[in-house]
Chimera marker file (.cmm) of the C-alpha trace (Angstrom):
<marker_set name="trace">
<marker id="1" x="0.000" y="0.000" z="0.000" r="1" g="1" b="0" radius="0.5"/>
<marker id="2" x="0.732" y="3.570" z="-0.601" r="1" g="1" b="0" radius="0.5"/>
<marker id="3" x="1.190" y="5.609" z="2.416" r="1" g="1" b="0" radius="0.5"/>
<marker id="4" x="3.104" y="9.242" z="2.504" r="1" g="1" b="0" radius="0.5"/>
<marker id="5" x="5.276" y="11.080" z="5.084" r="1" g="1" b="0" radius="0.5"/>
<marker id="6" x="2.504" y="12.957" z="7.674" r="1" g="1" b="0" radius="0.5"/>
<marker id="7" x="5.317" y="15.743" z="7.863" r="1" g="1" b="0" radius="0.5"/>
<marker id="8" x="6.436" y="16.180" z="4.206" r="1" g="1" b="0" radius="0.5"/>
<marker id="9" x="4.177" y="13.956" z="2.159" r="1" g="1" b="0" radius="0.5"/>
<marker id="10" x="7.217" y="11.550" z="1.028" r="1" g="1" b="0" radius="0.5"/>
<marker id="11" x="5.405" y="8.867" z="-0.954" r="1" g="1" b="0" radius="0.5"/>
<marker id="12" x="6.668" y="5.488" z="0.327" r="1" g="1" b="0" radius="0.5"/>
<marker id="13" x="5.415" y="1.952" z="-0.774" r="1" g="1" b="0" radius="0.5"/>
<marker id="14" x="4.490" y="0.253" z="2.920" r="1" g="1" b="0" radius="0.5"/>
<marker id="15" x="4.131" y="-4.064" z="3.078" r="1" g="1" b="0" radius="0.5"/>
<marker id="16" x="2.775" y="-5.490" z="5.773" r="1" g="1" b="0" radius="0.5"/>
<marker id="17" x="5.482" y="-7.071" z="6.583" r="1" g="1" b="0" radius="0.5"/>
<marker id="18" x="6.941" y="-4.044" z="7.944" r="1" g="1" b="0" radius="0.5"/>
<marker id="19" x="3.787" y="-2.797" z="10.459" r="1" g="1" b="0" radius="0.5"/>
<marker id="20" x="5.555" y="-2.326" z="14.030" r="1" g="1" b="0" radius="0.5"/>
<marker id="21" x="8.579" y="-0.915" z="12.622" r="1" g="1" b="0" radius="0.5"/>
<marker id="22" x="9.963" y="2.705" z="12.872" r="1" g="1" b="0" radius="0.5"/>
<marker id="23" x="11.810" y="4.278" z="10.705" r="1" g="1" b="0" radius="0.5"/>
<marker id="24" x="12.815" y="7.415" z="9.346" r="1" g="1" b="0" radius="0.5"/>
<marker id="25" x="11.541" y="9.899" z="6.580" r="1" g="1" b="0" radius="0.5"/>
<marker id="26" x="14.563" y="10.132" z="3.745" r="1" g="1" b="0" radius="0.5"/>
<marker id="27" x="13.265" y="13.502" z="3.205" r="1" g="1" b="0" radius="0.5"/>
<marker id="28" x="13.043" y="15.316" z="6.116" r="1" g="1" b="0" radius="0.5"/>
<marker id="29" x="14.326" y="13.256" z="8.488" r="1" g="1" b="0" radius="0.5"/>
<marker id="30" x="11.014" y="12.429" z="11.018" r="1" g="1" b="0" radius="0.5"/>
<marker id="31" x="10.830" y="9.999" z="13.055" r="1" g="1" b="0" radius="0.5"/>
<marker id="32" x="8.250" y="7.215" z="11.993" r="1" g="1" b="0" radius="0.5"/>
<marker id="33" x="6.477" y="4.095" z="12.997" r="1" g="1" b="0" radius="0.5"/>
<marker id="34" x="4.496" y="1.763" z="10.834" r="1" g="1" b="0" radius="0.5"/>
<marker id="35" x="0.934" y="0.739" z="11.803" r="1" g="1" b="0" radius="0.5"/>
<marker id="36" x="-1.458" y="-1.226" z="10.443" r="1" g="1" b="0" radius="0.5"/>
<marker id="37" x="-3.141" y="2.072" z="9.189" r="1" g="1" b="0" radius="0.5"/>
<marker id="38" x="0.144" y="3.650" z="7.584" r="1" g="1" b="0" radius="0.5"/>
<marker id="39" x="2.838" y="5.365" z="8.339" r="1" g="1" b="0" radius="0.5"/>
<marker id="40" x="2.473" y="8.001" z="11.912" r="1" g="1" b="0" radius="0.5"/>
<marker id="41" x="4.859" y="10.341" z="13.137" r="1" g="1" b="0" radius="0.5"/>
<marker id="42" x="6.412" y="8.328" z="16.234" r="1" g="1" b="0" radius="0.5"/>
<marker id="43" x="5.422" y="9.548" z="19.448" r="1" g="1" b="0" radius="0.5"/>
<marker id="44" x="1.482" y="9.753" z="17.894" r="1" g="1" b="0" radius="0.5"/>
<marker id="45" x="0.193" y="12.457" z="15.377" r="1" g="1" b="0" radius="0.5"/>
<marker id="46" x="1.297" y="16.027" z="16.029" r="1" g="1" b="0" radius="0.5"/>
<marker id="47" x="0.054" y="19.051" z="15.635" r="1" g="1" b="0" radius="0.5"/>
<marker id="48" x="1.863" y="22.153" z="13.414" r="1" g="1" b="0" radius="0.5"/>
<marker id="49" x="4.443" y="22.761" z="11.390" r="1" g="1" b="0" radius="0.5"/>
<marker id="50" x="7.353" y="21.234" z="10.029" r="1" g="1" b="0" radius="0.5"/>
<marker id="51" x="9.639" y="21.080" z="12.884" r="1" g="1" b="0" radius="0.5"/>
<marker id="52" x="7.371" y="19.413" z="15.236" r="1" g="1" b="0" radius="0.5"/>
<marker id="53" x="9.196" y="16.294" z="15.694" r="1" g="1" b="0" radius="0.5"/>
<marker id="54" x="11.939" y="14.897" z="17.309" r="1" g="1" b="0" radius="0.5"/>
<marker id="55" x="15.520" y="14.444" z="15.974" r="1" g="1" b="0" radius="0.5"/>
<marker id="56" x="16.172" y="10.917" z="15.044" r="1" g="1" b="0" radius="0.5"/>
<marker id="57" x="19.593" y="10.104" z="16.509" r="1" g="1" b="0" radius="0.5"/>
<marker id="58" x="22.079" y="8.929" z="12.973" r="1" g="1" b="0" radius="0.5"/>
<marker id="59" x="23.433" y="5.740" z="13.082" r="1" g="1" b="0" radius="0.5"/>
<marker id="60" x="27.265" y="5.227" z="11.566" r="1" g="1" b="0" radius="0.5"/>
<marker id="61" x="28.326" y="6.580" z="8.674" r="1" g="1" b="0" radius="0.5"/>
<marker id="62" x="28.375" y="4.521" z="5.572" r="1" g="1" b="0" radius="0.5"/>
<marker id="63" x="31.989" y="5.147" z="5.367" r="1" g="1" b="0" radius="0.5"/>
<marker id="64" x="31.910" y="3.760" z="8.847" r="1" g="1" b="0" radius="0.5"/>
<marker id="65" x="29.470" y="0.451" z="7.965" r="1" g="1" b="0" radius="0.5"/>
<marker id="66" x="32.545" y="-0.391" z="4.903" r="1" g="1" b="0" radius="0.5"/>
<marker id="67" x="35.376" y="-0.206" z="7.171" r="1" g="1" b="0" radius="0.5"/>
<marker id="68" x="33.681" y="-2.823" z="9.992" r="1" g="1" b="0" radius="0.5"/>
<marker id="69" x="32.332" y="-4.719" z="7.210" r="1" g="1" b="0" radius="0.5"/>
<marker id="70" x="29.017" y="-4.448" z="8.068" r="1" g="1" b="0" radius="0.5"/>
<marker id="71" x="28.215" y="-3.557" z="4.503" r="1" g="1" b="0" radius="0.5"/>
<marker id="72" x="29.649" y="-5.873" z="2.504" r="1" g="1" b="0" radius="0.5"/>
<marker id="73" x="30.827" y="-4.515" z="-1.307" r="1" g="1" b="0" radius="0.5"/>
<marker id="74" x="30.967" y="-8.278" z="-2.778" r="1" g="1" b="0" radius="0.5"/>
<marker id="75" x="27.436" y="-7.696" z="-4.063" r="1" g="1" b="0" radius="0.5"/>
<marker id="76" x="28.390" y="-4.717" z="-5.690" r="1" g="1" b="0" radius="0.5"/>
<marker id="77" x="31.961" y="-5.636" z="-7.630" r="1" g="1" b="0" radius="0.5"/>
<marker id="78" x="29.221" y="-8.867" z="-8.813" r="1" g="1" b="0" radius="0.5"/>
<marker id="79" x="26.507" y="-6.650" z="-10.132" r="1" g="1" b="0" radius="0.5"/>
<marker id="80" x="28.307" y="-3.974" z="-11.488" r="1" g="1" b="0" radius="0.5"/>
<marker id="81" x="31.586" y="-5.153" z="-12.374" r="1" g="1" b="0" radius="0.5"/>
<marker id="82" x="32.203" y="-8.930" z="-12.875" r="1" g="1" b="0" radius="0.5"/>
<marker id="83" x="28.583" y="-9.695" z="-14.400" r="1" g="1" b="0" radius="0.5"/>
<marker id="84" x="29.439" y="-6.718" z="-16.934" r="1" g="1" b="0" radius="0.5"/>
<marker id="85" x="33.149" y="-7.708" z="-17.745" r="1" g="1" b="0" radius="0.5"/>
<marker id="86" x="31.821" y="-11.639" z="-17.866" r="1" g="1" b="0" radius="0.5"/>
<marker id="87" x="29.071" y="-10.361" z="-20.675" r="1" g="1" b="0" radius="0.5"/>
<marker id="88" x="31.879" y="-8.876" z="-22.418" r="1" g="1" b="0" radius="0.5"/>
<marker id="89" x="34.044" y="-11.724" z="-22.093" r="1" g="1" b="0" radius="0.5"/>
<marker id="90" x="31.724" y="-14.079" z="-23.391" r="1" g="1" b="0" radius="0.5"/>
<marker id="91" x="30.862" y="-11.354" z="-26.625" r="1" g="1" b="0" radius="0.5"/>
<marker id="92" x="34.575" y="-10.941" z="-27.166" r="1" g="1" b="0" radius="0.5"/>
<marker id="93" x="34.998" y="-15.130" z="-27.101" r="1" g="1" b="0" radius="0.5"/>
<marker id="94" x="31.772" y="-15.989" z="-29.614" r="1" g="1" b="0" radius="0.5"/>
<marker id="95" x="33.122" y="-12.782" z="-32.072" r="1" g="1" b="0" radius="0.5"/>
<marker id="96" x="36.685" y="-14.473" z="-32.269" r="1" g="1" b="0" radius="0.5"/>
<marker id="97" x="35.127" y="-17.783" z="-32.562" r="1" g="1" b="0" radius="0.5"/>
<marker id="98" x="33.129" y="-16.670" z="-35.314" r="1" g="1" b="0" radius="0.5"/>
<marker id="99" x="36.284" y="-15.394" z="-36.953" r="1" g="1" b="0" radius="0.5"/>
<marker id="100" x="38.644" y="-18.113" z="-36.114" r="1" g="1" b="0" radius="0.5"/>
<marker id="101" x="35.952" y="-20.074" z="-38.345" r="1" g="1" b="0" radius="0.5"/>
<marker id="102" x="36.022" y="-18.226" z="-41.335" r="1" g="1" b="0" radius="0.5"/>
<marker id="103" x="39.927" y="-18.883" z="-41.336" r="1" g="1" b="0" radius="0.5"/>
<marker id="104" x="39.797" y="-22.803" z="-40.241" r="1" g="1" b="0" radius="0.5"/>
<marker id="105" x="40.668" y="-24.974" z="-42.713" r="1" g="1" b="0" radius="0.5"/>
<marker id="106" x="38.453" y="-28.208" z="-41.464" r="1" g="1" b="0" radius="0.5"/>
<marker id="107" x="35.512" y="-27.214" z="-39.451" r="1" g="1" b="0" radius="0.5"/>
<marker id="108" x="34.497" y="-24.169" z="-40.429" r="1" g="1" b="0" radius="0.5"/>
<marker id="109" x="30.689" y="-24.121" z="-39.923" r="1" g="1" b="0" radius="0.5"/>
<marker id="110" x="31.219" y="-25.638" z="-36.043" r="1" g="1" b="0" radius="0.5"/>
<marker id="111" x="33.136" y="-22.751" z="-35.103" r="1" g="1" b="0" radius="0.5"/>
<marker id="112" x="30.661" y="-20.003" z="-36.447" r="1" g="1" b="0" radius="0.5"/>
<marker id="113" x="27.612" y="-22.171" z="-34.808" r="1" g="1" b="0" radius="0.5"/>
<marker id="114" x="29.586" y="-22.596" z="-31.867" r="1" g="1" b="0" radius="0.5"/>
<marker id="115" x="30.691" y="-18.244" z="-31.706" r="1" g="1" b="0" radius="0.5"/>
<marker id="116" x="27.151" y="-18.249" z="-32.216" r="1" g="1" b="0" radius="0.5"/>
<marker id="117" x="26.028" y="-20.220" z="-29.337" r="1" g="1" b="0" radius="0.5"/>
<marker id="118" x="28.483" y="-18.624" z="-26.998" r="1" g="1" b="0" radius="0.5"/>
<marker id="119" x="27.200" y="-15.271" z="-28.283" r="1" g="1" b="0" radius="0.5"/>
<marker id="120" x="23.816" y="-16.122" z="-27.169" r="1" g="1" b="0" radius="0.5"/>
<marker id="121" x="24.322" y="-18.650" z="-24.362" r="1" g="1" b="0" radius="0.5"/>
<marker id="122" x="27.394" y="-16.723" z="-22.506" r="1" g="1" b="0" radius="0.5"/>
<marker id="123" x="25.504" y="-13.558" z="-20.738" r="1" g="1" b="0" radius="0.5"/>
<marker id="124" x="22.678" y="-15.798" z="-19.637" r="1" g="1" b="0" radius="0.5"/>
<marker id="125" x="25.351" y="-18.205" z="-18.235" r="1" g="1" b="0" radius="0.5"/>
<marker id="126" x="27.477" y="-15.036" z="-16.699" r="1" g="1" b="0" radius="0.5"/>
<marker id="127" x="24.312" y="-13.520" z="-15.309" r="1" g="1" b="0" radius="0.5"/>
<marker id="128" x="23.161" y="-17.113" z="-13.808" r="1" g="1" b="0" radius="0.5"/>
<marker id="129" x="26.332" y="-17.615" z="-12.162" r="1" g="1" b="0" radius="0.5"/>
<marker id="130" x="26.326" y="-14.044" z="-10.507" r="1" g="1" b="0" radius="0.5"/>
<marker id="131" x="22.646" y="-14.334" z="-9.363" r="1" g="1" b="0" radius="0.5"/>
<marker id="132" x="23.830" y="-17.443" z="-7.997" r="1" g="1" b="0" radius="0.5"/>
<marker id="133" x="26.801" y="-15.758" z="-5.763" r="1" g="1" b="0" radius="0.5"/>
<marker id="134" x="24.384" y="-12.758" z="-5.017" r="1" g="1" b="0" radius="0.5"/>
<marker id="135" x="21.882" y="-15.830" z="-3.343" r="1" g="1" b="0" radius="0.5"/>
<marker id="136" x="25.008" y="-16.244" z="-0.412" r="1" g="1" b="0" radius="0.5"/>
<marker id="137" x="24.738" y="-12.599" z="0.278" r="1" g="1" b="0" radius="0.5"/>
<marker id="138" x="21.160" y="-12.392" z="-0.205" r="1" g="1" b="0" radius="0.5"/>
<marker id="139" x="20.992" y="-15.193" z="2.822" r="1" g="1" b="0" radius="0.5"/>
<marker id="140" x="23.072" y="-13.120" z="5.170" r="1" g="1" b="0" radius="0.5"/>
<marker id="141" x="20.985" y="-10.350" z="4.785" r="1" g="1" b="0" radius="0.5"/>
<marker id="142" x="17.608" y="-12.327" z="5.759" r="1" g="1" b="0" radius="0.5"/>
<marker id="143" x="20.317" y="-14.015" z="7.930" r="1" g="1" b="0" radius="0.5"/>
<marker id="144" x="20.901" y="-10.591" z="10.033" r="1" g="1" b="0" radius="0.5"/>
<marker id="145" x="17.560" y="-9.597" z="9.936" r="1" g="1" b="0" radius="0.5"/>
<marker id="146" x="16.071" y="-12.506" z="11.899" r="1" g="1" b="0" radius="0.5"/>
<marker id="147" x="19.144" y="-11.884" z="14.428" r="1" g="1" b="0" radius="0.5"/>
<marker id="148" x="18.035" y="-8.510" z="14.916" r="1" g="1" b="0" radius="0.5"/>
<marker id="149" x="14.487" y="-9.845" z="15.174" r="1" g="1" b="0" radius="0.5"/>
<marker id="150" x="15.152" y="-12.347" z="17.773" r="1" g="1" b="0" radius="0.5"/>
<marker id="151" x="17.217" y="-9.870" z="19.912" r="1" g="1" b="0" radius="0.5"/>
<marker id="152" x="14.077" y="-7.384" z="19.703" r="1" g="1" b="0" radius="0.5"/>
<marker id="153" x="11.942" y="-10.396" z="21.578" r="1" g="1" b="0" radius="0.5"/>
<link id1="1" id2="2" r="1" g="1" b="0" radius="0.2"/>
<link id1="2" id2="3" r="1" g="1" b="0" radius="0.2"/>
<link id1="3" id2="4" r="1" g="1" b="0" radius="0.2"/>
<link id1="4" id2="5" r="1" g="1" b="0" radius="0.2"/>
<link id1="5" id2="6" r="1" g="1" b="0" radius="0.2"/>
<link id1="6" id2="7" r="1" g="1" b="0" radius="0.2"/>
<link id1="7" id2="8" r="1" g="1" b="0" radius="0.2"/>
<link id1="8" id2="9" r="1" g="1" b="0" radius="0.2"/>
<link id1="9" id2="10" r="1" g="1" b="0" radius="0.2"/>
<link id1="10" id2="11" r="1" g="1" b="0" radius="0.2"/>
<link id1="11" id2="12" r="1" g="1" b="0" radius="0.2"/>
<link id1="12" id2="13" r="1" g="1" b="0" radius="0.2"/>
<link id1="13" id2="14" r="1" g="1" b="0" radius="0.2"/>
<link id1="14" id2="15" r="1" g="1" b="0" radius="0.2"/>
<link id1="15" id2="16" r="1" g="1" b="0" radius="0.2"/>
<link id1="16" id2="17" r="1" g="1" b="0" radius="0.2"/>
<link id1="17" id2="18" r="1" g="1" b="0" radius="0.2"/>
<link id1="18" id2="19" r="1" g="1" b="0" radius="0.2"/>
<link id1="19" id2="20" r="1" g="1" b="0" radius="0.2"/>
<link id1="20" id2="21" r="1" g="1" b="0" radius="0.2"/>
<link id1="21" id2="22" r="1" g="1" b="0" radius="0.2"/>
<link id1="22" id2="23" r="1" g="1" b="0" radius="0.2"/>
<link id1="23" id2="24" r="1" g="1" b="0" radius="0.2"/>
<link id1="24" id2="25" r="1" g="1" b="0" radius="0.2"/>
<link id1="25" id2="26" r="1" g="1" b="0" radius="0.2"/>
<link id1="26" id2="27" r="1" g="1" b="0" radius="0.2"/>
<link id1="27" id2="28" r="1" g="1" b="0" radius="0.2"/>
<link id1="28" id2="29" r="1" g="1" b="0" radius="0.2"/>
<link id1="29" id2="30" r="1" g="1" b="0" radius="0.2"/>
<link id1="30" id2="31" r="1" g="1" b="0" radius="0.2"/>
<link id1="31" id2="32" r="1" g="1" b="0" radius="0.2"/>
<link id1="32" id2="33" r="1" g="1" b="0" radius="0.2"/>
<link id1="33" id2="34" r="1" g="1" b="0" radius="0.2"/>
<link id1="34" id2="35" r="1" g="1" b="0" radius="0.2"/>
<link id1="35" id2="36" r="1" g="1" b="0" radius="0.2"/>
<link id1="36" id2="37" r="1" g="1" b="0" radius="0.2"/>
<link id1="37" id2="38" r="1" g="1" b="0" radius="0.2"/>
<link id1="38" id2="39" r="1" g="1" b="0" radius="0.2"/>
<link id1="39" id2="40" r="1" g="1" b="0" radius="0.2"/>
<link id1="40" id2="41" r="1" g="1" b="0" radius="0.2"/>
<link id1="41" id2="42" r="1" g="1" b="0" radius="0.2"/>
<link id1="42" id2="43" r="1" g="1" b="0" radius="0.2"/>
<link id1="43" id2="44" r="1" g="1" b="0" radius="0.2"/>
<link id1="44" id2="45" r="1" g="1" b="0" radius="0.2"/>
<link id1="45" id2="46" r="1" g="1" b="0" radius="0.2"/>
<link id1="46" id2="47" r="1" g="1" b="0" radius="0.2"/>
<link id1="47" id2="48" r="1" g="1" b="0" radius="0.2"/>
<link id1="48" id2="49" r="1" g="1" b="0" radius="0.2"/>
<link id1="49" id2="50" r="1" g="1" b="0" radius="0.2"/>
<link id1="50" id2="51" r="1" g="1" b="0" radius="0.2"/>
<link id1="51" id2="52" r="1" g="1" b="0" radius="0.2"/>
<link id1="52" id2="53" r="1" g="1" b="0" radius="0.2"/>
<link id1="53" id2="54" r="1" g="1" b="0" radius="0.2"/>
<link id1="54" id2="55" r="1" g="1" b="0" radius="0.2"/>
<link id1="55" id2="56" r="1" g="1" b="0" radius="0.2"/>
<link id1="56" id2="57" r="1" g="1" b="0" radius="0.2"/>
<link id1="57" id2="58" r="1" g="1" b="0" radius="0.2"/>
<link id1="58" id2="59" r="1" g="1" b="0" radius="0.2"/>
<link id1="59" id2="60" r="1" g="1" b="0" radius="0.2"/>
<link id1="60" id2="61" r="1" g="1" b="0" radius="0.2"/>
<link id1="61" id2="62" r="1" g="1" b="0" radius="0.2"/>
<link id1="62" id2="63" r="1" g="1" b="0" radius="0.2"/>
<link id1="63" id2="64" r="1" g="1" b="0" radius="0.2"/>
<link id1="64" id2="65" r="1" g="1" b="0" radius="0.2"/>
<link id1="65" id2="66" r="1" g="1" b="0" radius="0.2"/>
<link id1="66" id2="67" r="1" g="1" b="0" radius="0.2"/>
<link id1="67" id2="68" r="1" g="1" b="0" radius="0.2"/>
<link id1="68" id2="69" r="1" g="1" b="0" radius="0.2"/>
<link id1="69" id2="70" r="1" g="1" b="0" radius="0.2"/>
<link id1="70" id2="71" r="1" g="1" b="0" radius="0.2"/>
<link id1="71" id2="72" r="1" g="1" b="0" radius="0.2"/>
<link id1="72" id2="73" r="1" g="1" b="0" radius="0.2"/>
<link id1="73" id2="74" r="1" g="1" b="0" radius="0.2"/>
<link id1="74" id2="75" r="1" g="1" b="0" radius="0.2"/>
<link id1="75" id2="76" r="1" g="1" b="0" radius="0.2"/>
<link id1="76" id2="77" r="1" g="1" b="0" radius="0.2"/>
<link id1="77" id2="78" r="1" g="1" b="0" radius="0.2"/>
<link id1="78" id2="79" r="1" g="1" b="0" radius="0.2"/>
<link id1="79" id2="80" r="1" g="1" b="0" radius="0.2"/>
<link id1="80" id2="81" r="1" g="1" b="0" radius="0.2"/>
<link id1="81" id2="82" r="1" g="1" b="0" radius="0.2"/>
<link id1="82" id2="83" r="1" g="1" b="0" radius="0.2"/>
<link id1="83" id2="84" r="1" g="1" b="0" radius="0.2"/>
<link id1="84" id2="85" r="1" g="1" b="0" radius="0.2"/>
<link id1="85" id2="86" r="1" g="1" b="0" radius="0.2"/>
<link id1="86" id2="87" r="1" g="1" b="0" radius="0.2"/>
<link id1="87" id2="88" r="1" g="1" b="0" radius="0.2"/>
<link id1="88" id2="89" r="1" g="1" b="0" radius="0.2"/>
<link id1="89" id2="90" r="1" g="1" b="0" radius="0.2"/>
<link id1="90" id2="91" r="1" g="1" b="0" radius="0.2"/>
<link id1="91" id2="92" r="1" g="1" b="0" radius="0.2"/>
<link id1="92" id2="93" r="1" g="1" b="0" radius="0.2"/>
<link id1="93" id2="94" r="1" g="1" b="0" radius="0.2"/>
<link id1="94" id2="95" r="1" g="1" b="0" radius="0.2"/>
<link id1="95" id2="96" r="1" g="1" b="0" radius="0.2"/>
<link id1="96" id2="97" r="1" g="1" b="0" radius="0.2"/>
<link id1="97" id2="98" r="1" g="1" b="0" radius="0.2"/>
<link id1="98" id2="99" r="1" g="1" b="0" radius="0.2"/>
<link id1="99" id2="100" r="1" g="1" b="0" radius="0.2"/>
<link id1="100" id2="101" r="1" g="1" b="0" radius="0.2"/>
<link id1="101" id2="102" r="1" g="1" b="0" radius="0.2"/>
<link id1="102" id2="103" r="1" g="1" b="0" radius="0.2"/>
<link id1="103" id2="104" r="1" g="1" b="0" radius="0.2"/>
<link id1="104" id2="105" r="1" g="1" b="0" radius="0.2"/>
<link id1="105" id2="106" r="1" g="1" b="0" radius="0.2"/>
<link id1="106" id2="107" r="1" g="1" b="0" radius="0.2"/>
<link id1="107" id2="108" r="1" g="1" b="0" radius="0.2"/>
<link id1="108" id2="109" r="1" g="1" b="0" radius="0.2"/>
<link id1="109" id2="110" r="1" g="1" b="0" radius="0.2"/>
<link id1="110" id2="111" r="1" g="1" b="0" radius="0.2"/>
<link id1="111" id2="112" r="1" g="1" b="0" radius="0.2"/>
<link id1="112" id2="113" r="1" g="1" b="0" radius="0.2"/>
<link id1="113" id2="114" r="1" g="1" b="0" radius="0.2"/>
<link id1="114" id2="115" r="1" g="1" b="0" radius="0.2"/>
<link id1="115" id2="116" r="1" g="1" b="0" radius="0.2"/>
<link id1="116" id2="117" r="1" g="1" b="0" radius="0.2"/>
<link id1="117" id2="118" r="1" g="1" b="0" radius="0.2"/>
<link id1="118" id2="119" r="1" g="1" b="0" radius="0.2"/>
<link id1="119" id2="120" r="1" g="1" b="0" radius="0.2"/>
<link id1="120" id2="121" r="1" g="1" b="0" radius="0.2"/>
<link id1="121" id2="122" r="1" g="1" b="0" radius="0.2"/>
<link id1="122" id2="123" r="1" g="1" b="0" radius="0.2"/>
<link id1="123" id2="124" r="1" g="1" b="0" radius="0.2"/>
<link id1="124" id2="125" r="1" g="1" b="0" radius="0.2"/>
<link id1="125" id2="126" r="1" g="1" b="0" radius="0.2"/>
<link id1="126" id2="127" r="1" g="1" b="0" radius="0.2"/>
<link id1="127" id2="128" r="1" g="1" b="0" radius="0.2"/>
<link id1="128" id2="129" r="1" g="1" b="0" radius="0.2"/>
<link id1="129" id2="130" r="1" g="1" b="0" radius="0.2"/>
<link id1="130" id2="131" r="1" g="1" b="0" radius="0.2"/>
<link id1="131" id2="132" r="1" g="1" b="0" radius="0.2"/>
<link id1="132" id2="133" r="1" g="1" b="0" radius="0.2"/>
<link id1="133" id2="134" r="1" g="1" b="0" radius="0.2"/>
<link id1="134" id2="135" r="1" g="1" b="0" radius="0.2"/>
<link id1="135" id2="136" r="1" g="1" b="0" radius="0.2"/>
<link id1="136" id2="137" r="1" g="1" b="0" radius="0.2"/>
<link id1="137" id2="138" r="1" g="1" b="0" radius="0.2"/>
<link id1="138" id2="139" r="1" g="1" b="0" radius="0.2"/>
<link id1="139" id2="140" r="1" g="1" b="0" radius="0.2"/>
<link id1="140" id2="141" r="1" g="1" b="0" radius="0.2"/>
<link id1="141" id2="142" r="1" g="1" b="0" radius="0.2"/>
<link id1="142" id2="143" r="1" g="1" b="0" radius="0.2"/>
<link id1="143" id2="144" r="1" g="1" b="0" radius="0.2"/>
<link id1="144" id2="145" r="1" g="1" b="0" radius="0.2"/>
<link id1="145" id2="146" r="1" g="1" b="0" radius="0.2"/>
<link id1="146" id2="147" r="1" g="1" b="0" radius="0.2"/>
<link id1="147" id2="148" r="1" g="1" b="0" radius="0.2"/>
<link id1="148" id2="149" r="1" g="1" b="0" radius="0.2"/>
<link id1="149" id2="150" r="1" g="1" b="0" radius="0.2"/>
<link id1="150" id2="151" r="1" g="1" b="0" radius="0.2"/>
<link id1="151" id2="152" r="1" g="1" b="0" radius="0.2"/>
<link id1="152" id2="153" r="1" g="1" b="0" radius="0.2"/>
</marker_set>
């Protein structure tokens, strides 16, 4: 469901997995918590203007998250990097095999079908095997989040 910011009008896309959480606005910063009816200012609605809430104390920095490792960069050298230079390995392989056949002297037609097949076949392969090493960081996340879970109970 739809629900916005009661202080700045933020539109934010609320599951219900996440009623009884709090959280803060990106925009301007207020304090929130999630009900079943949307998103309130925390402490119950207020009255007036902007300002009318209550500082919401910053946790570390994001510079400070990468040097404890808390946020892990794995996932992003995978996404952005190795899936993208893996796609361009396997164009760069099926272009040279396609090449290498025109100049074969036996076998000509296998390696064009096969530059063919690894041009078609090598980024879905590359992009399988990254989704497959994003799954082990995908589980430490849900991982983490049932820790932090259990220690709320």
């Amino acid at each position: 469901m739809n629900n916005t910011c009661p202080n700045c009008g933020t539109v934010y896309n609320i599951t219900p997995q996440l009623i009884g959480r709090s959280t803060t606005c990106k925009k301007c910063g207020a304090a929130l918590v999630i009900d079943a009816s949307g998103l309130q200012l925390a402490g119950g609605p207020r009255g007036g203007g902007v300002f009318d809430f209550q500082p919401v104390p910053r946790g570390p920095s994001a510079f400070g998250e990468f040097i404890t490792f808390r946020k892990l960069i794995s996932p992003f050298i995978i996404k952005y990097i190795l899936f993208w230079l893996g796609v361009a390995g396997s164009l760069v392989m099926g272009i040279l095999t396609i090449i290498s056949g025109f100049n074969a002297p036996v076998g000509k037609a296998t390696f064009i079908i096969m530059g063919f097949v690894t041009l078609l076949i090598g980024p879905i392969f590359v992009r399988f095997s990254c989704e497959t090493m994003l799954v082990v960081f995908q589980m430490n996340d849900s991982l983490k989040g049932i820790r932090k879970d259990l220690q709320k109970k």
